[in-house]
C-alpha positions in Angstrom: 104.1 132.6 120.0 107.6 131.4 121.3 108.5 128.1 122.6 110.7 127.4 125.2 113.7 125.5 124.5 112.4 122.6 126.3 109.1 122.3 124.7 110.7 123.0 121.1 113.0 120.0 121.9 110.0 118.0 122.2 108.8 118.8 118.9 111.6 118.1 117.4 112.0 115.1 118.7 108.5 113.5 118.7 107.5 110.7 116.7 103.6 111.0 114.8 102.1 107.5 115.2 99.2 106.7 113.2 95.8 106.1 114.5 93.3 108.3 116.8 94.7 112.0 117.6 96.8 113.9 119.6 99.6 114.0 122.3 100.5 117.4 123.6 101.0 120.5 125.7 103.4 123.6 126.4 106.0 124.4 129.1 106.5 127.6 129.9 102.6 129.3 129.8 100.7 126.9 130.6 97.5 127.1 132.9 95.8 123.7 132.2 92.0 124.4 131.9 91.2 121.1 133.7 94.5 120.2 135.6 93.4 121.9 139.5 97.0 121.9 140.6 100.4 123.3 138.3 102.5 120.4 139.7 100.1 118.2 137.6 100.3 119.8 134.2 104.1 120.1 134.4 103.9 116.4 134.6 101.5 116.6 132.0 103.7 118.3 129.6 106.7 116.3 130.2 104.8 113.0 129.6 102.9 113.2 126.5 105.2 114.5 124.3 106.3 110.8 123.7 102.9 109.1 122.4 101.9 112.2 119.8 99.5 111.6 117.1 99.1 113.9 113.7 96.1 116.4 114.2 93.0 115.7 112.0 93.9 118.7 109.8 96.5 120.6 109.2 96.6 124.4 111.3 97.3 127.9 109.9 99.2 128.0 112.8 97.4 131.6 113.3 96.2 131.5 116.6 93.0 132.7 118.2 91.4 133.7 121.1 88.3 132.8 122.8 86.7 134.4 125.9 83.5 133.2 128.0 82.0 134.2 130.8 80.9 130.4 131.5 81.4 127.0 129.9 79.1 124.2 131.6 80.1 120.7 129.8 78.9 117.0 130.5 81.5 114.3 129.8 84.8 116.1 129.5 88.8 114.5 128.8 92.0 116.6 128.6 95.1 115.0 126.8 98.2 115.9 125.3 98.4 116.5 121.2 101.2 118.0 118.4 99.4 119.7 116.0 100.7 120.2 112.5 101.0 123.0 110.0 101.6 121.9 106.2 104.9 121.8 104.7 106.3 124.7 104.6 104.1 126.9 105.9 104.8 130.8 106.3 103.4 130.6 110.4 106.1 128.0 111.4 108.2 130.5 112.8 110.8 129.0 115.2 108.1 125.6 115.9 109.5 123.7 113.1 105.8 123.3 111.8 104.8 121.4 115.1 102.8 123.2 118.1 102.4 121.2 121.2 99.0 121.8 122.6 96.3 120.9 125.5 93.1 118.7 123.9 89.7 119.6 125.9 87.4 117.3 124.4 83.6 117.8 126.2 80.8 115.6 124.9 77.8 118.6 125.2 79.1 122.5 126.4 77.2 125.5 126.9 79.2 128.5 126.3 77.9 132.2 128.0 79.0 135.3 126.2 81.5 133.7 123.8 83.7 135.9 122.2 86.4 134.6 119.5 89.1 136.7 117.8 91.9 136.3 115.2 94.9 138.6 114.7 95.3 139.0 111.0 97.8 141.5 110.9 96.7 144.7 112.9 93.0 144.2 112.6 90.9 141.2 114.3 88.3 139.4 113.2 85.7 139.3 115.7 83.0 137.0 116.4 80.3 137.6 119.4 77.6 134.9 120.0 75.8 133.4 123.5 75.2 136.6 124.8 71.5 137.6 124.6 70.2 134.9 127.2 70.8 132.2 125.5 74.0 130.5 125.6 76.2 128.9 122.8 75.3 124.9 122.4 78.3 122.3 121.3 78.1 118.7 120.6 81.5 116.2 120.8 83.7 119.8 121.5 86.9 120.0 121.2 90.1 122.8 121.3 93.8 122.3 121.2 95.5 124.9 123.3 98.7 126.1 124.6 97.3 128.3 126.8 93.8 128.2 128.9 92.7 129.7 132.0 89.8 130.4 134.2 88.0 129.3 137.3 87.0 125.1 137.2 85.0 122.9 139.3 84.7 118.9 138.2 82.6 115.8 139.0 84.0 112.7 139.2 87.4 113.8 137.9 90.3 111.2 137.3 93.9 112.1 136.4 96.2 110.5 134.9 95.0 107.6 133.4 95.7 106.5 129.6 93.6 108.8 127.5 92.8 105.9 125.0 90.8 104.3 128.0 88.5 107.2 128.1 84.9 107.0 127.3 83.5 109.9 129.0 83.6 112.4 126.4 82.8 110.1 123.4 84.9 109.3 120.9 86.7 112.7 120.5 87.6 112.5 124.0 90.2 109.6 123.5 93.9 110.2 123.1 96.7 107.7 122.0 98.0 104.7 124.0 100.4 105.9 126.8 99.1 109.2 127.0 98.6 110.7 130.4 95.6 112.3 130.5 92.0 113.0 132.4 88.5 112.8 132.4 85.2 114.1 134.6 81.7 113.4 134.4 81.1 117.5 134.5 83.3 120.7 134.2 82.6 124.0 134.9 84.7 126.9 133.8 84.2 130.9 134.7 86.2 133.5 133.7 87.4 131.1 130.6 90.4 132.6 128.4 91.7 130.3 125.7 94.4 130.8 123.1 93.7 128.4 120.3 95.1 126.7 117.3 92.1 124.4 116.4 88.7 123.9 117.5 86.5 120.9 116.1 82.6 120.3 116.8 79.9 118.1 115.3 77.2 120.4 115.9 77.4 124.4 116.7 74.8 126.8 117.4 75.3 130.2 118.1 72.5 132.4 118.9 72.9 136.2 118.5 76.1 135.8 116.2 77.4 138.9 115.2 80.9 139.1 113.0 83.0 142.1 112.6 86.6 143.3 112.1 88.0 145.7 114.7 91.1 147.1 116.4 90.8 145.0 119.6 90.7 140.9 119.9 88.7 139.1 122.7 
């Protein structure tokens, strides 16, 4: 998808420190999944483009979707991150290689009627799961997004803090030094719409899976 000119500027421009992951997030689109009020992630996307770290792995840079009806997580953190494609790669597009994206770490999720979908090309891979009664179950979660919305309630929630402070999501819920971010002790998310360029967990399970290709994404 197309940058704006402010937040391909960023990319260009930002430095990859080594270390933990991540510094991050989007300027035009963006509908921070746990920021309550827009003021907050613009200031969020101007302020952590300066401490970015290299992702764990390098993206296709093929995006993809993923709907819910509900996420319930304990121990969640939000930061900003750059993720990288390889050298070269045939996605770059006009993003020099770099995407700047949202980091939702949450230390246990359960996802409700989780649909996921990639474009590759005029058909979509499809995966269904979490939707026969019992719900999709995620340890040490975690999705870099440029785009997220739905319906959130927190406990607890602080913003703005330094992300490598946090503790409250475990250890894939800390971002680098100077990075604005925030935590909560809870999230819940209805209505959930993400669009994705990775997504890491230590454990997955997902009841009822069903895979197919088809016409239509999530």
């Amino acid at each position: 998808m197309a940058m704006s000119e402010d937040a391909a500027a960023a990319a260009e421009t930002a430095q990859t420190p080594t270390g933990t992951r991540r510094g991050r997030v989007r300027l035009k689109r963006s509908v921070l999944m746990a920021v309550p009020a827009v003021a907050i992630g613009g200031v969020l996307m101007t302020l952590t483009a300066q401490g970015v770290l290299a992702a764990q792995f390098s993206i296709s840079g093929m995006p993809f979707t993923i709907t819910a009806d509900k996420l319930d997580g304990k121990g969640f953190a939000q930061f900003g991150a750059l993720d990288s494609m390889i050298p070269n790669s045939p996605n770059k597009g006009n993003t020099g290689g770099k995407v700047l994206v949202a980091v939702s770490a949450i230390k246990n999720a359960e996802i409700t009627n989780l649909c996921q979908s990639v474009d590759l090309g005029g058909v979509n891979l499809v995966i269904h799961a979490g939707d026969g009664g019992t719900p999709v179950s995620a340890t040490d979660l975690t999705t870099d997004s440029d785009l997220l919305s739905g319906d959130a309630e927190f406990t607890n929630i602080e913003i703005g803090g330094d992300a490598s402070t946090y503790t409250k999501a475990g250890p894939a819920g800390k971002g680098s030094p100077g990075v604005f971010g925030q935590q909560a002790d809870t999230v819940v998310l209805n209505h959930v719409k993400q669009h994705n360029y990775a997504s890491t967990a230590v454990g997955f399970k997902l009841p009822n899976l069903r895979l197919s290709f088809s016409s239509k994404g999530c």
